[in-house]
C-alpha positions in Angstrom: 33.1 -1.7 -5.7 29.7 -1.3 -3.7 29.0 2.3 -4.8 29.3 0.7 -8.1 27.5 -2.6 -7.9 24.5 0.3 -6.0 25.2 2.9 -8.6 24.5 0.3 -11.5 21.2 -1.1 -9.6 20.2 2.7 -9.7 20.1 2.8 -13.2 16.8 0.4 -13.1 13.6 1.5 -13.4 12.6 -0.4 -9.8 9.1 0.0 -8.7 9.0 -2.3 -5.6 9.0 -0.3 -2.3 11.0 -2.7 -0.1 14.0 -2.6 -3.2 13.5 1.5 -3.9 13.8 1.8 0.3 16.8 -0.2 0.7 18.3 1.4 -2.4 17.7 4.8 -1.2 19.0 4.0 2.5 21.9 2.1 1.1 23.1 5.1 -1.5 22.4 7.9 2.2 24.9 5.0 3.7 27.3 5.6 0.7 27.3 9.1 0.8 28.0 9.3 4.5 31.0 7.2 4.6 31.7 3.2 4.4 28.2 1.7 5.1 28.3 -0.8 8.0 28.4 -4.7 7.6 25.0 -5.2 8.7 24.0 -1.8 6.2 26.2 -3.8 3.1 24.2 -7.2 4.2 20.7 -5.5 4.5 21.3 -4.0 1.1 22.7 -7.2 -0.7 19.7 -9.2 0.5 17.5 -6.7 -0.8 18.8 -6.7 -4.6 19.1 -10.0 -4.0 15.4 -11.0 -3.2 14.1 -8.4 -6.0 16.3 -9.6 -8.5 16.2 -13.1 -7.9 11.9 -12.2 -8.7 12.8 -10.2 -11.5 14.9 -13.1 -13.0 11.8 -15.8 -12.6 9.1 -13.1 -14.2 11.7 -12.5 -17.1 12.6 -16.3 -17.9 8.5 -16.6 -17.2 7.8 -13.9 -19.8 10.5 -15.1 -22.1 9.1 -18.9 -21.9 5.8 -17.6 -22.5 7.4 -15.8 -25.8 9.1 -18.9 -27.3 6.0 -21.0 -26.5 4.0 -18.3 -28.5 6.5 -18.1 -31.4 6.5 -22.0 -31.1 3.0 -22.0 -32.4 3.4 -19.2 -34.9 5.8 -20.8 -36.6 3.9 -23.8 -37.2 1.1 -22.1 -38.3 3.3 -20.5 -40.6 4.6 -23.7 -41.5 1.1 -25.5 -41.8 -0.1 -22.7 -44.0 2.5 -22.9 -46.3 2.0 -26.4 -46.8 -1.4 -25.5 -47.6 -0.4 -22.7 -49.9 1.3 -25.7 -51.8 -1.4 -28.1 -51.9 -3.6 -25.2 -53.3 -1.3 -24.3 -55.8 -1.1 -27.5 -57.3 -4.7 -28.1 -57.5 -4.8 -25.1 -59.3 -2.5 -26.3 -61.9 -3.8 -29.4 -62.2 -7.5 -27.8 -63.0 -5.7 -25.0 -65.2 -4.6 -28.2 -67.1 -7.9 -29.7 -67.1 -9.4 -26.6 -68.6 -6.5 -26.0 -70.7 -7.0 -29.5 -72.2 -10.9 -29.0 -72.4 -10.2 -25.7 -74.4 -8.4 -27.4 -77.1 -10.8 -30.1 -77.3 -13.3 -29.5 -80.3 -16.8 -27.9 -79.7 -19.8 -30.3 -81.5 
């Protein structure tokens, strides 16, 4: 089970030194044997501190996404409101100068 849980935290792109050093040392520990307790603990704590930052910055980066689509759609929303106050006053001057058309020229 821990060659799997350190096999699947391989398959991240990880750029923090402290995680990529424990990961290494962890997988050497794996592939000498049954890693010690304190070698298993070291190693949990690790992932554990890097993905518990990795969490925060993603919920961070997704909050800051839904805020942003938040205001995009209501823009979108405003400007189609607009779109449909224009459009009517274009119909209602179309009918004003349809009407004035029709009217007879002195």
């Amino acid at each position: 089970m821990l060659r799997a849980f350190a096999e699947r935290i391989a398959t991240f792109h990880i750029t923090d030194r402290a995680m990529l050093r424990a990961q290494r040392a962890f997988m050497a520990e794996l592939a000498a044997g049954e890693p010690s307790p304190a070698a298993v603990r070291t190693y949990l704590d690790a992932v554990r501190a890097y993905f518990t930052g990795f969490n925060r910055d993603a919920q961070a980066q997704l909050a800051s996404v839904d805020r942003d689509l938040e205001r995009l759609y209501q823009r979108q929303y405003n400007l189609a409101a607009e779109r449909g106050v224009a459009v009517k006053r274009i119909e209602a001057v179309q009918g004003v100068l349809a009407l004035l058309a029709e009217l007879p020229l002195e």
